[in-house]
C-alpha positions as CSV (number, residue, x, y, z in Angstrom):
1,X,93.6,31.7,248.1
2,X,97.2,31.2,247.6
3,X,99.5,33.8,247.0
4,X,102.2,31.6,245.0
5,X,103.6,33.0,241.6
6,X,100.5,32.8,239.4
7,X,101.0,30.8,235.8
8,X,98.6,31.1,233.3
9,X,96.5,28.1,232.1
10,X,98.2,26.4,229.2
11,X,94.8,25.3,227.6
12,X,93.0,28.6,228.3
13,X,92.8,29.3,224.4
14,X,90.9,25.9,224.1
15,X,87.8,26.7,224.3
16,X,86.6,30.3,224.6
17,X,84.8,31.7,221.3
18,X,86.9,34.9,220.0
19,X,85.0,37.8,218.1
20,X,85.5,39.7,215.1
21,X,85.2,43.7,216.6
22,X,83.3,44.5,213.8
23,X,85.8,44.7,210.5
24,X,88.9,45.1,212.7
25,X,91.5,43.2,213.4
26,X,90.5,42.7,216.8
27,X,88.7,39.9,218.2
28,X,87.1,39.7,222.4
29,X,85.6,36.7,223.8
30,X,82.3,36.1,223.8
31,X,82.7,36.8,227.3
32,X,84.3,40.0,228.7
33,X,85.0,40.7,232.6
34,X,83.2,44.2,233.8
35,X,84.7,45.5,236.7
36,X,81.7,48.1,237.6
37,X,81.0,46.1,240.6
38,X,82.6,44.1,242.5
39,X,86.1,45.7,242.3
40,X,86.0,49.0,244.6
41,X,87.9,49.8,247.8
42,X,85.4,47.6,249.8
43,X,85.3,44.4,248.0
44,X,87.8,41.6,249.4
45,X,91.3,41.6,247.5
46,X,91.6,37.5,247.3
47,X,88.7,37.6,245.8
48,X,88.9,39.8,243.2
49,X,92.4,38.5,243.0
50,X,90.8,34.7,242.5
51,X,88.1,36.6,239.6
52,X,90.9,37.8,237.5
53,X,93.0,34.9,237.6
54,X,90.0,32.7,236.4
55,X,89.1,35.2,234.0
56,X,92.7,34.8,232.0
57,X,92.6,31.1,232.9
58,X,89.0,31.0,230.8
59,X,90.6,32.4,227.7
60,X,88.3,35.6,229.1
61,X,91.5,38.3,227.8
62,X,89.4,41.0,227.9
63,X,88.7,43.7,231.2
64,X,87.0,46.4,230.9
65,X,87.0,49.5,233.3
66,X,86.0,53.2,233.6
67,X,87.5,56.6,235.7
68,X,84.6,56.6,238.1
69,X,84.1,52.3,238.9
70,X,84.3,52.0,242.3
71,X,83.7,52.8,244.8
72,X,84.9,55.3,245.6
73,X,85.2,56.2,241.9
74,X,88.5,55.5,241.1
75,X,89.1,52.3,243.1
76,X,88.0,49.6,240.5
77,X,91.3,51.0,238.4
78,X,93.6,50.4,241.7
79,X,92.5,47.3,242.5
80,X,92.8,46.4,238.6
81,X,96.2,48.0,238.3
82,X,97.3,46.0,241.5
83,X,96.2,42.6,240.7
84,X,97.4,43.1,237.0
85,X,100.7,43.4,238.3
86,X,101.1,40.8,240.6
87,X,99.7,38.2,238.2
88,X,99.0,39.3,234.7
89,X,102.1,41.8,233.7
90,X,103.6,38.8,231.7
91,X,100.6,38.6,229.6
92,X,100.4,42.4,228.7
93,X,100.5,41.5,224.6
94,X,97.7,38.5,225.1
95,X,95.0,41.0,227.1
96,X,92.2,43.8,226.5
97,X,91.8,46.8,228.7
98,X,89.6,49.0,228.1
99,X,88.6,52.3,230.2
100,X,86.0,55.0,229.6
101,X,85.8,58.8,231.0
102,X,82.2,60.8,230.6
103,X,80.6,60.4,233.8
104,X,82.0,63.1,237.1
105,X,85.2,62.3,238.4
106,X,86.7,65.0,239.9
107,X,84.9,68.5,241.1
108,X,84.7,72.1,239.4
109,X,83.8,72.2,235.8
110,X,86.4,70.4,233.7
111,X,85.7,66.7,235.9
112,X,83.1,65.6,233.9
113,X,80.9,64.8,230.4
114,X,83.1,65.0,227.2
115,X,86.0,68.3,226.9
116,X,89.2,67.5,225.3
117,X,90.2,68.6,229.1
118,X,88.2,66.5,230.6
119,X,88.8,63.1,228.7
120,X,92.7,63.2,227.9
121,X,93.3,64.5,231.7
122,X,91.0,61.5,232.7
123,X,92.9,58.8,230.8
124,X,96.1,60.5,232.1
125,X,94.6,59.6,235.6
126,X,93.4,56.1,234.8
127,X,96.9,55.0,233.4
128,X,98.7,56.0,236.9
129,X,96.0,54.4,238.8
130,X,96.4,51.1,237.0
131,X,100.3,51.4,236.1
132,X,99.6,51.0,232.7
133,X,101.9,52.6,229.5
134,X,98.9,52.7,227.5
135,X,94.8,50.8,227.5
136,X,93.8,49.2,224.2
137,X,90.2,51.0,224.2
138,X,89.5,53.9,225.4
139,X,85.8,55.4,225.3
140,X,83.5,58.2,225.6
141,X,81.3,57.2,228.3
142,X,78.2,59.0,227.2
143,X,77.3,61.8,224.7
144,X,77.6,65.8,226.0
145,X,75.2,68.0,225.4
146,X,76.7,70.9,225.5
147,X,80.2,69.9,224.4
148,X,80.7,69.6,220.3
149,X,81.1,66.0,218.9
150,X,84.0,66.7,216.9
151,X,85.8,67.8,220.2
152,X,85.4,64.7,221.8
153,X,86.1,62.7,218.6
154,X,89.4,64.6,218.4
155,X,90.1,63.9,221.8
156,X,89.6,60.1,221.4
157,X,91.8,60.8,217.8
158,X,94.6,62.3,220.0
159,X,94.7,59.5,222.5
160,X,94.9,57.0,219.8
161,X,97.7,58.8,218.1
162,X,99.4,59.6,221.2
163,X,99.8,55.9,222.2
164,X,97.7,56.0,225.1
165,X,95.1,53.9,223.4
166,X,95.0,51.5,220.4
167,X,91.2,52.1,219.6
168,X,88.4,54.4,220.2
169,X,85.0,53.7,221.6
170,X,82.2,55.2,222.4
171,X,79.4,54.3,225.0
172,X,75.6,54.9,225.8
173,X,75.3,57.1,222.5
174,X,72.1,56.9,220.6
175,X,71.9,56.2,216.2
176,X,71.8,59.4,215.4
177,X,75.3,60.9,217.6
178,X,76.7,56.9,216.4
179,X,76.6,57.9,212.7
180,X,78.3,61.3,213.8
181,X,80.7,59.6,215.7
182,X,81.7,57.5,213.4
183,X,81.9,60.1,210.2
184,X,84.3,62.4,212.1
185,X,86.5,59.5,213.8
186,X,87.1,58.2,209.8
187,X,87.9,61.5,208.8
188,X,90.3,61.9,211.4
189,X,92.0,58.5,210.5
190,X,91.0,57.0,213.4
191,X,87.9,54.1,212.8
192,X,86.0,53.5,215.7
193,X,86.2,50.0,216.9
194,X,83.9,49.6,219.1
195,X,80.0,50.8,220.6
196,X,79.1,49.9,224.5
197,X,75.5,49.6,225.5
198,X,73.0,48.0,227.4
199,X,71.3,44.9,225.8
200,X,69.2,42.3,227.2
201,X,66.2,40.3,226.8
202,X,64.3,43.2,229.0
203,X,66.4,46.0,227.0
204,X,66.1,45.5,223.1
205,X,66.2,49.4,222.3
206,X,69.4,49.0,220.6
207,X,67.4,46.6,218.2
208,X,65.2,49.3,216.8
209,X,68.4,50.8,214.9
210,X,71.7,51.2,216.8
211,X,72.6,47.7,216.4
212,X,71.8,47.9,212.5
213,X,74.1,51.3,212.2
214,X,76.8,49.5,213.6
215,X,76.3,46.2,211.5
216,X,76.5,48.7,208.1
217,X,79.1,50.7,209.2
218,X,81.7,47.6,210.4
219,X,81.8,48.6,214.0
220,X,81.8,46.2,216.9
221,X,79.3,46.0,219.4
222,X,79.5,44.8,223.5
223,X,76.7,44.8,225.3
224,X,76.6,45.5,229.4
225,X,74.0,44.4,231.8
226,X,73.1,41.0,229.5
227,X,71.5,39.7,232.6
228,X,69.8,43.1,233.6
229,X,71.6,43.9,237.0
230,X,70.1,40.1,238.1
231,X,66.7,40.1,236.9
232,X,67.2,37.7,234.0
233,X,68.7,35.3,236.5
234,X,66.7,32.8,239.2
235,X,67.7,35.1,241.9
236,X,64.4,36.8,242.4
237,X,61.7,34.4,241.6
238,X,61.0,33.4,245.2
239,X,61.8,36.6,246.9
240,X,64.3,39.1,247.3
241,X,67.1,37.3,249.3
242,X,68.8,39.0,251.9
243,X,71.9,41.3,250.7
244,X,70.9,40.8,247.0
245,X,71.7,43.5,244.7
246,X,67.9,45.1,244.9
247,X,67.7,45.6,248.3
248,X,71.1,48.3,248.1
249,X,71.8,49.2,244.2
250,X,70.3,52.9,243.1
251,X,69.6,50.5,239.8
252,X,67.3,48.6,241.0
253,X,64.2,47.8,243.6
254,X,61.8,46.2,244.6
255,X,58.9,47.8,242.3
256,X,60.4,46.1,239.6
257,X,60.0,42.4,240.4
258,X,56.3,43.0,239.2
259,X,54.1,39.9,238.8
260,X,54.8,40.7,234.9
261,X,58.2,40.4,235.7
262,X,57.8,37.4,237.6
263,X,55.7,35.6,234.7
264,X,57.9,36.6,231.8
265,X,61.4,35.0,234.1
266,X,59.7,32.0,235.2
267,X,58.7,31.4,231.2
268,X,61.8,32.0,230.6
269,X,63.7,30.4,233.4
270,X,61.5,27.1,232.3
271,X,62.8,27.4,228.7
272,X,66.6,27.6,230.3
273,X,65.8,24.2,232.4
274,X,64.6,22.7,229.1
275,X,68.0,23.1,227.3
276,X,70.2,22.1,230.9
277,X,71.1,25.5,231.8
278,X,70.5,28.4,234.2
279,X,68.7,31.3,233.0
280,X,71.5,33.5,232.8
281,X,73.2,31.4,230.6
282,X,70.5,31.2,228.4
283,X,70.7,35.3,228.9
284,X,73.6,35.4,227.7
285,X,72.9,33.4,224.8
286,X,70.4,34.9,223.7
287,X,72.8,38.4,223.2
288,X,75.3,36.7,221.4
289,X,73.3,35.0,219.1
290,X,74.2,35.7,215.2
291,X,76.8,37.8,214.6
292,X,75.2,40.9,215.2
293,X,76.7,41.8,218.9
294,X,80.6,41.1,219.6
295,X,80.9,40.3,223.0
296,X,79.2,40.1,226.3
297,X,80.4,42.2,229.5
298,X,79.5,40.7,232.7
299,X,80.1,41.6,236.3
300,X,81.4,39.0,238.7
301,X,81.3,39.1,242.7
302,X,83.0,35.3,242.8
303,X,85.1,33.1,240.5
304,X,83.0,30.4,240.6
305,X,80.1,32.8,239.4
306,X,82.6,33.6,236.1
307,X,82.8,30.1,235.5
308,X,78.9,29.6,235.6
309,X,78.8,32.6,232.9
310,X,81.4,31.5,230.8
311,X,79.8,28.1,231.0
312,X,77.4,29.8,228.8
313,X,79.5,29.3,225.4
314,X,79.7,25.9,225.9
315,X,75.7,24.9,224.9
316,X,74.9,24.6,221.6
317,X,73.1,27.8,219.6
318,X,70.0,28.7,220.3
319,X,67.5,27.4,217.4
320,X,65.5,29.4,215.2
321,X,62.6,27.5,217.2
322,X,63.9,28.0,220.5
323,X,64.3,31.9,219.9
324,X,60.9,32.1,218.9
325,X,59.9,30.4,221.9
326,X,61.9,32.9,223.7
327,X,60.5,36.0,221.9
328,X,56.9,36.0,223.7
329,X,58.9,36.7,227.1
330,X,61.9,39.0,226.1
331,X,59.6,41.9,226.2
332,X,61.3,45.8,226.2
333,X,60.7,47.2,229.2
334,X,60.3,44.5,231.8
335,X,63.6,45.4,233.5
336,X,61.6,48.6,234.7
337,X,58.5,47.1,236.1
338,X,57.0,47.8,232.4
């Protein structure tokens, strides 16, 4: 790719769809850019170079990131922080970053889960890594067990207040620790903006009640894996191509593509066809239909790839007839062989 001074795309604002976070202020694309994969010390620089300049060129302002992305953990950050300031350092005010700390980063007892220690060290860390005065969300990665609530609220509080942050979020926490997060970040002063989870046609756990709490309490919602790490795509319905994501990722394998699972995508894949598209657009979709979840976070190993997914806006909704003919094969569970 060429290396020339990058310039934004004057009509990038054109056509994306931009969010309400719940009852903030703040609005995401429909479409967010996850840098999980894709983005460690291995992965080619023009190439992740290329993804973020499309990304920003689609209206997609929004990047989200973690302590531990890689690999190794750490590297997703560097790559980011690189890139960002090469291309995207002009348009600091117009972009979303995001990072998270929950998961082990670092050995001996105070490098992972949810300490005060642990989580304002962390975002310490990430800010060096990517060169950055201060991320816009910064999150909990997951619940601790042992750790109190109110200690990691307080420590989400403090980053906010400190300047570090603009928002809090939290990630991978149930109903139950969602309602507590939320009660103590209010009384603090500091609202939570925003809740993290996995959602998919093969994931609807978050139906059951987390995505209700989070409707009746005005928080935002953005859902990872939409297209279940590549199962709700066309990529495994004739075999498991060579170098595909199964045949490597501790996330997935081979027991899953199940003859259930192959029914229940190739229904699916068939509805997709019917409306012109792929089946991970009609994936995505399907997540973002209503109101009910904010913004979808995808993963993106080529720019070309990004434009496919952020193709996805441009269909028209999804009927109330063409959901129902969806629900039969959106089944909980499939994603794990179920």
């Amino acid at each position: 790719m060429s290396h020339d001074p990058y310039l934004a795309d004057a009509t990038r604002y054109d056509s994306m769809q931009y969010r309400r976070s719940g009852r903030s202020g703040l609005r995401l694309p429909g479409v967010s850019l996850g840098l999980w994969h894709n983005f460690g010390g291995a992965n080619n620089a023009d190439t992740m170079r290329e993804t973020m300049r499309t990304a920003f060129d689609l209206g997609v302002t929004h990047y989200d990131l973690a302590n531990n992305y890689g690999p190794p953990p750490g590297s997703a950050e560097e790559n980011f922080g690189r890139i960002f300031a090469q291309d995207l350092a002009p348009y600091r005010d117009e972009i979303i970053v995001s990072t998270k700390a929950g998961y082990d980063m670092w050995p001996g007892p105070y490098g992972d889960f949810g300490s005060r220690k642990y989580l304002l060290a962390s975002l310490d860390q990430s800010l060096k890594r990517m060169g950055l005065d201060y991320v816009d969300v910064f999150y909990h990665h997951r619940p601790d067990p042992d750790t109190p609530i109110e200690e990691s609220m307080m420590a989400l509080d403090y980053a906010v207040r400190s300047g570090k942050a603009l928002y809090a979020g939290i990630s991978n926490y149930g109903p139950d620790a969602t309602r507590a997060a939320i009660d103590i970040l209010r009384e603090l002063g500091t609202p939570l903006l925003i809740h993290q989870f996995s959602y998919s046609m093969y994931e609807r756990g978050p139906e059951e009640e987390l995505i209700g709490t989070l409707e009746s309490e005005g928080v935002g919602s953005i859902v990872f894996s939409p297209l279940a790490q590549g199962l709700l795509t066309d990529r495994y319905l004739k075999g498991v191509p060579e170098g595909s994501r199964v045949t490597h990722s501790q996330f997935l394998n081979e027991n899953q593509l199940s003859e259930t699972y192959l029914e229940r995508t190739r229904s699916l894949n068939e509805i997709a066809g019917g409306r012109g598209q792929t089946l991970a657009q009609l994936a995505i979709q399907w997540v973002l239909r209503g109101d009910h979840i904010t913004s979808a976070l995808v993963g993106a190993s080529s720019a070309q790839q990004l434009r496919n997914t952020v193709a996805s806006l441009d269909f028209p909704a999804l009927t109330a007839e063409e959901i129902a003919a969806i629900e039969p094969h959106a089944v909980h569970g499939t994603h794990r062989g179920a």
